[in-house]
N, C-alpha and C positions, 0 to 999 in steps of 0.2 A: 356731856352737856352740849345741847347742840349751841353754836352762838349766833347772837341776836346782831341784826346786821338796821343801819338805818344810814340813810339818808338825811341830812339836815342843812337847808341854805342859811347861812351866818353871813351877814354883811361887816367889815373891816371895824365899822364903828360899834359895833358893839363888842370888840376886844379891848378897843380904846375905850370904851367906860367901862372897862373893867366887868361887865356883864358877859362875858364870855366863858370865866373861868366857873362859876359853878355848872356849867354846862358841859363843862370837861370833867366837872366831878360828878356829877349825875352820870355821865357816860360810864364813868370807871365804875360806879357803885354798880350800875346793872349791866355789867361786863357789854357795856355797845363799842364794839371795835374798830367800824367804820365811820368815816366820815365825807361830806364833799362842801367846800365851800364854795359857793360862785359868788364872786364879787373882784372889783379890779383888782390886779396883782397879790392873789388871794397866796398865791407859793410862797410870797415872801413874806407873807405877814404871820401863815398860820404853819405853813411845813415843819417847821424845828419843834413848835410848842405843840401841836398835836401828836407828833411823833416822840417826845418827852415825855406826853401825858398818857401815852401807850395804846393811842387813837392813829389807828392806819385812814389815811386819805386816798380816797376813791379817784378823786376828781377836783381839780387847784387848776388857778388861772395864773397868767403869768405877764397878761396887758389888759389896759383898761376897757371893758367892753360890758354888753349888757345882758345883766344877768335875766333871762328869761325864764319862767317855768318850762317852757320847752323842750330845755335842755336837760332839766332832770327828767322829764317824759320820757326823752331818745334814749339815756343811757341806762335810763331803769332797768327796759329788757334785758342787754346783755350782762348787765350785774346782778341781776335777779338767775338767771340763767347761768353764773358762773363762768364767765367769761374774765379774761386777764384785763386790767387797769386798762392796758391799749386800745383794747375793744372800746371801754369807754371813751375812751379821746376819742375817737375815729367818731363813734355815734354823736357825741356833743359838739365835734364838728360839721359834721353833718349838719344837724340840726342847726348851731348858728349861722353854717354858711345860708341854707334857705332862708333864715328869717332873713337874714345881713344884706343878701343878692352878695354874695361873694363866693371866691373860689373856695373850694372844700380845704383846700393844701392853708388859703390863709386862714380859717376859719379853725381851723384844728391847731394852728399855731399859738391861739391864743388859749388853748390847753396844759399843762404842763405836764410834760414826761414823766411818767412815774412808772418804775419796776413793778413788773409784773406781778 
């Protein structure tokens, strides 16, 4: 069975009202095993509960900053294409450092590291 791969931006507050959890269970019903949150300090909020709920994370933030469509634009490609988690960071930084006018190195910093 091939599996179903998506993309989904979740803001913080809707975990805090509790509106996040059937979306984690709509996830498991139709076996969607990816996830990417972009919102401030999205690592700390969602990394443990989506990885519990057996929802691998694409793409987590780890400082307050703005979440653009942009960003899931840049890093579609290489996740569409099968490229490692890293590739992702690297594209999303990319991408926020242009919008930002910042250096690429800061700009991917507000990425969070995730195994390949």
């Amino acid at each position: 069975m091939k599996r179903q791969r998506t993309i989904r931006d979740a803001g913080r507050r809707r975990w805090e009202s509790q509106r996040f959890l059937p979306l984690v269970a709509s996830a498991l019903h139709h076996r969607l095993t990816y996830d990417c949150v972009l919102c401030c300090i999205s690592d700390r909020y969602f990394r443990e509960r989506l990885e519990d709920a057996g929802v691998r994370p694409v793409l987590l933030t780890t400082q307050l900053m703005y979440p653009g469509s942009f960003i899931l634009h840049d890093a579609l490609d290489p996740w569409l294409t099968g490229k490692d988690r890293k590739a992702l960071r690297t594209a999303a930084g990319a991408a926020y450092a242009r919008n930002q006018k910042i250096k690429t190195a800061a700009a991917t910093g507000v990425f969070a590291e995730l195994a390949p």
